[in-house]
BAFI-3210 file (N, C-alpha, C; in Angstrom, 3 decimals, decimal comma, padded with zeros to 6 digits):
// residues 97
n [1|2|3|4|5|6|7|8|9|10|11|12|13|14|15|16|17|18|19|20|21|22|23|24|25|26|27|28|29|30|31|32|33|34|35|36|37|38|39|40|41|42|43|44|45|46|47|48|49|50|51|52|53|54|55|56|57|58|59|60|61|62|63|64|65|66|67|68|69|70|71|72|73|74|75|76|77|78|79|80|81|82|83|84|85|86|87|88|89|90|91|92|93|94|95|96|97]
n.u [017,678|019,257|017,686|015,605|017,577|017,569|015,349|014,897|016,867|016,116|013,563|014,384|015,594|014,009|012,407|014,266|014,568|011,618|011,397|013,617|012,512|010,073|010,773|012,095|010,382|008,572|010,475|011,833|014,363|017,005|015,590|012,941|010,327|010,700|010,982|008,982|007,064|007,489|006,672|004,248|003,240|003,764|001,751|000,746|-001,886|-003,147|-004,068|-006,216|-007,966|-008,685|-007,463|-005,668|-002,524|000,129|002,266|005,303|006,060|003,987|002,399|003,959|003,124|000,820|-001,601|-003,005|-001,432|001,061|-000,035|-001,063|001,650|002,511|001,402|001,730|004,640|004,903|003,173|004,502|007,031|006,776|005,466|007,949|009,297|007,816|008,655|010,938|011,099|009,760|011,488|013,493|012,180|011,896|014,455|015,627|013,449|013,301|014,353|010,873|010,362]
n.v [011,866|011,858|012,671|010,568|008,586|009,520|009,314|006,413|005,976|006,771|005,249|002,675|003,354|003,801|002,060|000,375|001,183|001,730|-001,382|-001,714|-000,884|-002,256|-005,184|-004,436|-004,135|-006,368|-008,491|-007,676|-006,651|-004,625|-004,328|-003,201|-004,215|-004,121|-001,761|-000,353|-001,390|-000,547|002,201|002,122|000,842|002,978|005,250|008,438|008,808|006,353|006,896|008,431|007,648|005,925|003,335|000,315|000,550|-001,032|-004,206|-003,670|-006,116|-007,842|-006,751|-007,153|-009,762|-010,063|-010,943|-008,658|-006,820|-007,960|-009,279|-006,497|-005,554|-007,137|-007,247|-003,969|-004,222|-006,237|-004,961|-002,650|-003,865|-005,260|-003,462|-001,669|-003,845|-004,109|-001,518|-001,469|-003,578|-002,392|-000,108|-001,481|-003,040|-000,286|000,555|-001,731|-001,642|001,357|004,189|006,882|008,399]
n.w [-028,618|-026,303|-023,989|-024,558|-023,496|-021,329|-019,882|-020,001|-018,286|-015,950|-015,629|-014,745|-013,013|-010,853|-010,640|-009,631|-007,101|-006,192|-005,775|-004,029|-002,211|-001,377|-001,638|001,158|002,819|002,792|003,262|006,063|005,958|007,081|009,676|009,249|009,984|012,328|013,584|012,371|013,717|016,953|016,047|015,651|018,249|019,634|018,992|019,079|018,203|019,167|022,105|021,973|020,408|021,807|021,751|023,252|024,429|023,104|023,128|021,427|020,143|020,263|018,783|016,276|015,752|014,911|012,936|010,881|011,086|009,799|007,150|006,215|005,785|004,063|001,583|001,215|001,087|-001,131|-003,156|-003,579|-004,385|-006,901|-008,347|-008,883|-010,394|-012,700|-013,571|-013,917|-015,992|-017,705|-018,184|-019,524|-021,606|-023,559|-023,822|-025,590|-027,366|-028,732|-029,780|-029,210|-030,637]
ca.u [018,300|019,939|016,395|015,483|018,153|017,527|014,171|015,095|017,344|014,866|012,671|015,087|016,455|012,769|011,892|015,158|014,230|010,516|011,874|014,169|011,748|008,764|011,751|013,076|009,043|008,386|011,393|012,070|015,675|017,569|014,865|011,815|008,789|010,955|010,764|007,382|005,875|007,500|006,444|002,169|002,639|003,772|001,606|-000,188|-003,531|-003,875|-005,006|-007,276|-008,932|-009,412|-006,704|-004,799|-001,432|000,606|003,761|005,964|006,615|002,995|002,219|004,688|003,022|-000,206|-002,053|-003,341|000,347|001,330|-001,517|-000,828|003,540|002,992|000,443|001,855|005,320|004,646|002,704|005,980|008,132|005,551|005,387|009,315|010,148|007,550|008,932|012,566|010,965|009,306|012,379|014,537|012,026|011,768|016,049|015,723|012,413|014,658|013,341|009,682|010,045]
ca.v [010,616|011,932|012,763|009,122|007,621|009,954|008,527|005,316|005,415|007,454|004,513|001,425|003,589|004,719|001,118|-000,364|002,410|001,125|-002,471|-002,361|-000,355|-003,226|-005,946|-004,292|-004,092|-007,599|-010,058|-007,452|-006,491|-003,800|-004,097|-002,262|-004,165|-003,961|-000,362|000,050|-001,640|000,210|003,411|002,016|000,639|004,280|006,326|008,893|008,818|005,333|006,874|009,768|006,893|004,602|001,960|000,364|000,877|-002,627|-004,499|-003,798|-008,242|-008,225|-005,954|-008,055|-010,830|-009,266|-011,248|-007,332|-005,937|-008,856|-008,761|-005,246|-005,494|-007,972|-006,614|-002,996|-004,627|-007,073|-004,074|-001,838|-004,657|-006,064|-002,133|-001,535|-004,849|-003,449|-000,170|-001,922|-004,172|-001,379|000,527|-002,485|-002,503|000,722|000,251|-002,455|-001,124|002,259|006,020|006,380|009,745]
ca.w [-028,223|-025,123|-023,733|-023,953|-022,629|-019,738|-019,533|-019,790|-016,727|-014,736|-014,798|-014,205|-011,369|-009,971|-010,756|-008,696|-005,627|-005,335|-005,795|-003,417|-000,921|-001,422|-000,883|002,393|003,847|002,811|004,306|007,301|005,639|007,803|011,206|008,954|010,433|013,955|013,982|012,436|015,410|017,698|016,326|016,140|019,100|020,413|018,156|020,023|018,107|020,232|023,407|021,227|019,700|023,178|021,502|024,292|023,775|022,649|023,034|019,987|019,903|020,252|017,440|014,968|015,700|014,802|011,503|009,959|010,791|008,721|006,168|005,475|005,282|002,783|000,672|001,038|000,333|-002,555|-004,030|-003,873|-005,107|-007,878|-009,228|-009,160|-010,925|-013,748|-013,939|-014,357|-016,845|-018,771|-018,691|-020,104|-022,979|-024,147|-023,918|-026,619|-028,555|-029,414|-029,232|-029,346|-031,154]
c.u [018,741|018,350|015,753|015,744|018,064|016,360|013,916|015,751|016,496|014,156|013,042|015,501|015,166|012,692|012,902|015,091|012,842|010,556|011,970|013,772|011,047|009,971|012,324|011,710|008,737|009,501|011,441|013,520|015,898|016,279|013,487|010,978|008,953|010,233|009,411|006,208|006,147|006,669|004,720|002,447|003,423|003,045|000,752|-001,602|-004,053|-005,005|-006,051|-008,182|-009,410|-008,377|-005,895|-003,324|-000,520|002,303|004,001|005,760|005,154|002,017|002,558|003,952|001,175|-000,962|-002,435|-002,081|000,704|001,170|-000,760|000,760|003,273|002,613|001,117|003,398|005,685|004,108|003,872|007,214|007,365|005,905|007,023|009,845|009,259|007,598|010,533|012,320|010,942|010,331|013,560|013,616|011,764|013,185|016,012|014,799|013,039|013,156|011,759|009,389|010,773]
c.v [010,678|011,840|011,133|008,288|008,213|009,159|007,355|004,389|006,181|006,048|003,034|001,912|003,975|003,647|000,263|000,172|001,799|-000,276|-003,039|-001,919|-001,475|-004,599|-005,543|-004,222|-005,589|-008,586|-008,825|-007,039|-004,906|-003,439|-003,441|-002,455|-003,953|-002,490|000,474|-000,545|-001,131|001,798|003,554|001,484|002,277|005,596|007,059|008,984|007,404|005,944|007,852|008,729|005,708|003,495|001,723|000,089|-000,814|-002,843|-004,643|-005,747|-008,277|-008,071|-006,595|-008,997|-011,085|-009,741|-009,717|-006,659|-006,945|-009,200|-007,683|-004,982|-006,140|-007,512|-004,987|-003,278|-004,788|-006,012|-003,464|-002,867|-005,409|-004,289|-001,663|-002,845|-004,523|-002,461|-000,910|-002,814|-003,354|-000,744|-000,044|-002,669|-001,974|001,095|-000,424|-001,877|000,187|003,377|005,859|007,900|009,544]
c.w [-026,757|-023,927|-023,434|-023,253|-020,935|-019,030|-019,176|-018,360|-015,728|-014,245|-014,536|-012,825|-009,959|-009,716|-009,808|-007,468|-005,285|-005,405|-004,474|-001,980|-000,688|-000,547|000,965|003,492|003,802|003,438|005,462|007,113|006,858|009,396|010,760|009,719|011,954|014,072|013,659|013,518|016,169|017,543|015,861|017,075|020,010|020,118|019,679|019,637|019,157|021,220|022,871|020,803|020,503|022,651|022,636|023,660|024,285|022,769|021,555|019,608|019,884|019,033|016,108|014,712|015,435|013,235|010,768|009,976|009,601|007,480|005,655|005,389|004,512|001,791|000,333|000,168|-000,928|-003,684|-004,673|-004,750|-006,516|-009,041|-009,728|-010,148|-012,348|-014,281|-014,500|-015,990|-018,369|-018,947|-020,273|-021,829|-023,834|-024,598|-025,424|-027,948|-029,553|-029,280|-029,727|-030,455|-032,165]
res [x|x|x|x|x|x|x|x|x|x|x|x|x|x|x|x|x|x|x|x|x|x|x|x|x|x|x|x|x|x|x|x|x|x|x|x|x|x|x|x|x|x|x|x|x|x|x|x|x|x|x|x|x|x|x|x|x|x|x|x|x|x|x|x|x|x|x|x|x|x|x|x|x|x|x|x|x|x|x|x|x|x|x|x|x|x|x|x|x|x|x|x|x|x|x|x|x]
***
């Protein structure tokens, strides 16, 4: 019994952690997509790979930067809100053992 319920909060709390990761890449909460443009538009594979190196504001404003925060996001927050789900009803369903 104890075992379960451990299980149970493992994956409401895994499931509220990649939630609230997917949420904080998708709206832009605490500066994320700020600081992830700064640090592609400073990467150093750029100049190894001939990329010219970009204004951060330019970068944001970038449809595939955009594209891929949402998508990478929505993924992370889409998978955490079905790990919280699944937790909640394996809570109600009762031990599986």
């Amino acid at each position: 019994m104890v075992r379960w319920i451990m299980q149970i909060l493992a994956a409401v709390g895994f499931g509220a952690l990649l939630g609230f990761i997917g949420l904080t890449m998708t709206l832009n909460l605490f500066g994320y997509a700020d600081a992830e443009a700064r640090r592609l538009s400073r990467n150093p594979w750029n100049r190894v790979w001939g990329a010219p190196d970009r204004d951060p504001a330019e970068l944001r404003q970038d449809i595939g930067f955009n594209v891929a925060r949402f998508l990478v996001g929505g993924g992370a927050l889409l998978l955490g809100v079905a790990a919280v789900i699944g937790g909640i009803v394996l809570l109600v369903s009762g031990p599986l053992d």
